[in-house]
N, C-alpha and C positions, 0 to 999 in steps of 0.2 A: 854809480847810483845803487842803494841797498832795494831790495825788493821785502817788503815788510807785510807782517801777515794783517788780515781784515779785523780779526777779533783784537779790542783790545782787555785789556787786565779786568777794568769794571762788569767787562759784557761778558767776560769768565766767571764774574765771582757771580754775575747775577743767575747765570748758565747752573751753576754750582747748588747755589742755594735750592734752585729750580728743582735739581736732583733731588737736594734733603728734603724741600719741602714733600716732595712727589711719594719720595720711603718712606716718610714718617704717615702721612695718609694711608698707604699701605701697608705701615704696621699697624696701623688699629685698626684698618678693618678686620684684619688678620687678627688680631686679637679679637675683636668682637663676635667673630667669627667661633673660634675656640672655645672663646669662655662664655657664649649665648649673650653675654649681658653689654650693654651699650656701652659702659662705662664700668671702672672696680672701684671709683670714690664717687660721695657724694657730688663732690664739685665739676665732675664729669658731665653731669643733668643739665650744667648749665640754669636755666630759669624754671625748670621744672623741680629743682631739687625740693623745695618747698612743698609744693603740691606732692611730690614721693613721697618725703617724712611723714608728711600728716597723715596722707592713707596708707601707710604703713604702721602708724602710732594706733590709728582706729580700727587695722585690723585685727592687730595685738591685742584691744580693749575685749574685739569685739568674740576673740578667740578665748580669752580668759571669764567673758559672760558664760560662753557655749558650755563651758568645763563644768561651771559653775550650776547653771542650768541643769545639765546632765545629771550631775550628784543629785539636784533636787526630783527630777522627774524617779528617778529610782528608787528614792525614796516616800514620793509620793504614791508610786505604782504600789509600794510593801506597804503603803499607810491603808492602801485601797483594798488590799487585801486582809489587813485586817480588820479594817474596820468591818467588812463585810461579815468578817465569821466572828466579830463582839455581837452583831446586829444577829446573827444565826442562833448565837447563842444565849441574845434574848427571845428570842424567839422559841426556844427549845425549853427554857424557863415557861415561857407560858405556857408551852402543851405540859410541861411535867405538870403544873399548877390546875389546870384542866379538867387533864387525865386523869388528877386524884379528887378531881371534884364530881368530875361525872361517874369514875369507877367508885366513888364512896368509898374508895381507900389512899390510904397517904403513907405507906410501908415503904416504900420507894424512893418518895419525893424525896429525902434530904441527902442519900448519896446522890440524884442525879443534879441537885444544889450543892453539894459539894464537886463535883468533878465540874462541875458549868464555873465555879469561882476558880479552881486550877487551871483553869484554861485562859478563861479573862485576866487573872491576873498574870499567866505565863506571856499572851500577848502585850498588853499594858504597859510590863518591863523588860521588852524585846528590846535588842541592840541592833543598828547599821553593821555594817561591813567595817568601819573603822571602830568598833568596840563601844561605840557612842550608844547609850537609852535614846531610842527612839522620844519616848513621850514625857521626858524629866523636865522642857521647859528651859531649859538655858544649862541645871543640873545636869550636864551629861556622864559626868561619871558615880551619879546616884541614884537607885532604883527608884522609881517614881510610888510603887507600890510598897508601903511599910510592912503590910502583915501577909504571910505566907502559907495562911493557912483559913478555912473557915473559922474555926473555933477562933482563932485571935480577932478577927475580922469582928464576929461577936463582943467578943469583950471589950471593945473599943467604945467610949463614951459619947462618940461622934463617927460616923463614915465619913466627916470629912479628914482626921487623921490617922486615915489611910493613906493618902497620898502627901508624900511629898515635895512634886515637884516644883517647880518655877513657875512666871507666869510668862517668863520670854517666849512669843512663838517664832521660831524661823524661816527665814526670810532670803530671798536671794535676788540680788540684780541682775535682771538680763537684756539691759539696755542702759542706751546712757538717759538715767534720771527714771526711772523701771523699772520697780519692785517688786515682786510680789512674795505675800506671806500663804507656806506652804507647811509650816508647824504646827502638830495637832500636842495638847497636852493630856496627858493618865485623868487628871480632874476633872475636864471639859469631855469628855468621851466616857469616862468609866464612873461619874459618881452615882449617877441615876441607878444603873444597874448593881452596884457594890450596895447601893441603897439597898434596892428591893432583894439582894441575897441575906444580907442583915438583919431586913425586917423580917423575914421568913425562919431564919437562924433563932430571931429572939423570940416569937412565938414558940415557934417548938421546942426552946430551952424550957419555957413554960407550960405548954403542955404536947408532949411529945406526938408526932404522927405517927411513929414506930408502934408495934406490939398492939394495936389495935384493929378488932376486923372490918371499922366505919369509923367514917368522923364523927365526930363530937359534933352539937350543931352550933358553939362558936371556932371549933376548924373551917367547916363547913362556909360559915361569913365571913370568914377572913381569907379563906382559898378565894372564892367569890371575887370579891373585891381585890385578890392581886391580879385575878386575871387581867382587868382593866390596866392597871398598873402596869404591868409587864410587855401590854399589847404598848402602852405610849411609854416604855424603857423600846422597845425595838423599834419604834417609829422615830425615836429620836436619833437611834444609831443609825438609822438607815439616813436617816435625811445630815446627819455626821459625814456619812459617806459620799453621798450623792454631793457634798459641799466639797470633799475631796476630789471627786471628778472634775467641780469646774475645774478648779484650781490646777488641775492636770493637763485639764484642755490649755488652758493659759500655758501652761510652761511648755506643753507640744507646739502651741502656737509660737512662742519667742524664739523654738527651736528651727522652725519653718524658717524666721525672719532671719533668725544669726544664719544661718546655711547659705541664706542667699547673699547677706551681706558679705558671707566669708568669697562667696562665686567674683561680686563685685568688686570686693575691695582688690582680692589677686586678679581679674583684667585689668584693672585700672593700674595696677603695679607694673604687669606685664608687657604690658602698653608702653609704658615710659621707661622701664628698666630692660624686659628682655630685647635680642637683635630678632629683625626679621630676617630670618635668611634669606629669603629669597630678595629682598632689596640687597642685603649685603654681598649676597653672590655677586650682583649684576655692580655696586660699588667696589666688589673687588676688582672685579674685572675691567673698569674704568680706570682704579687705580696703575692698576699694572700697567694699562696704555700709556696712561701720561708721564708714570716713571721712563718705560722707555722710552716714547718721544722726549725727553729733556735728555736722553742718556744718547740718542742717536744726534738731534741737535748739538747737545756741547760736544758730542766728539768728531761731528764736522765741522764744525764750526774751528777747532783748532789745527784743522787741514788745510783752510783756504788760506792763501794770498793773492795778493796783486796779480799774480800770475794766473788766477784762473779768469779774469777778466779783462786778460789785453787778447788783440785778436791773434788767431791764431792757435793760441793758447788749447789746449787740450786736443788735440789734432779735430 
């Protein structure tokens, strides 16, 4: 009589598998482990992978708002500043206008009307950081301000071609279907005052305020009357600017929302894509058990026979 062992062939190979299946558990935690991430393909996620893409598609979106955002608050903050010193510098127009009205001299007045239009027009046709005219209007690589000087500025048969910029104003999304327009243009900001440099230009082309120890008494009513003038040229700059600030708050505020959405969108990634370690430690360590129980299993399992179960048998 043979004495034949207990395990047969099927109950090896199922022993077997038992092992593979046991490594291969423990090679991805092992991996997951290594590489943080649950999975290296999408098909890894299983039924999440859906839900992944999309909040990873949205956080893309919402990363290329921020960018976008960014550019514009920066350039809103330089819009904010100048609009402030065109508003200063009508303002400084009305005391020159003033000054020669109450000092009953106008000697003065038209150099500090010329260095007040060198300035406004130096801001006017400022550029960005990328080479771009701030205030051309869509024009960015055309000065928005035609004449470069007072005297031309005069000879001009209209203050309005002086400018030549566009009427696009710029615009930025910082959200999905959330626009807002943060484009100022040379014409909308700067005609009112280019005006009243003009009309001051053309008077004293005609009769001069230079060389005289008092005004004339039609200087006299005509300084008069621009005082007013010049008082609502800087009231309109200011309130130009002050229209700049909403619009600043606006893009500070979108900048608040992308931040947080950028917080949420990486949990909710993180969540589904990175490992926990500390689950995965304690999966490791399950793993490694069961591999060895199927490795201590099959290989007594191919010790027994018949003989460990008759009596006597193992003293």
């Amino acid at each position: 009589m043979s004495i034949d062992r207990v395990a047969t062939s099927s109950q090896t190979a199922y022993f077997l598998s038992q092992i593979q299946n046991a490594g291969h558990a423990l090679d991805k935690t092992q991996e997951r482990i290594a590489s943080g991430k649950n999975a290296n393909t999408y098909a890894g996620f299983g039924d999440q992978t859906q839900v992944l893409t999309a909040t990873i598609s949205a956080n893309d979106r919402n990363s290329a708002y921020a960018t976008a955002t960014k550019f514009a608050v920066t350039q809103t903050d330089l819009q904010d500043t100048q609009l402030t010193s065109l508003a200063d510098l009508a303002a400084r127009l009305k005391k020159a206008v003033s000054d020669a009205v109450s000092n009953n001299d106008g000697n003065t007045l038209m150099a500090q009307v010329e260095s007040i239009f060198d300035q406004a027009s130096a801001i006017l046709n400022s550029k960005d950081a990328n080479g771009e005219y701030i205030y051309s209007g869509g024009k960015t690589d055309t000065a928005p301000v035609t004449v470069n000087s007072l005297a031309a500025l005069e000879a001009l048969p209209s203050v309005t071609t002086a400018f030549s910029n566009g009427d696009l104003k710029k615009s930025v999304q910082v959200g999905d279907g959330i626009t807002v327009s943060y484009g100022v243009t040379a014409s909308d900001v700067g005609t009112d005052l280019m005006q009243m440099l003009k009309d001051i230009a053309d008077f004293n082309a005609g009769a001069s305020f230079s060389g005289n120890a008092n005004l004339t008494g039609p200087q006299a009513t005509f300084l008069s009357g621009a005082i007013t003038t010049t008082a609502n040229v800087a009231a309109g700059l200011n309130a130009a600017s002050a229209a700049n600030g909403y619009v600043a708050n606006r893009l500070t505020d979108a900048q608040t929302q992308q931040t947080a959405m950028t917080t949420l969108y990486k949990g909710f990634v993180s969540n589904i894509q990175d490992t926990n370690m500390a689950d995965a430690a304690t999966q490791l360590s399950l793993n490694q058990i069961q591999l060895q129980a199927a490795i201590q299993v099959t290989a007594g399992l191919h010790q027994l026979s018949l003989l460990n179960f008759m009596p006597g048998s193992g003293g």
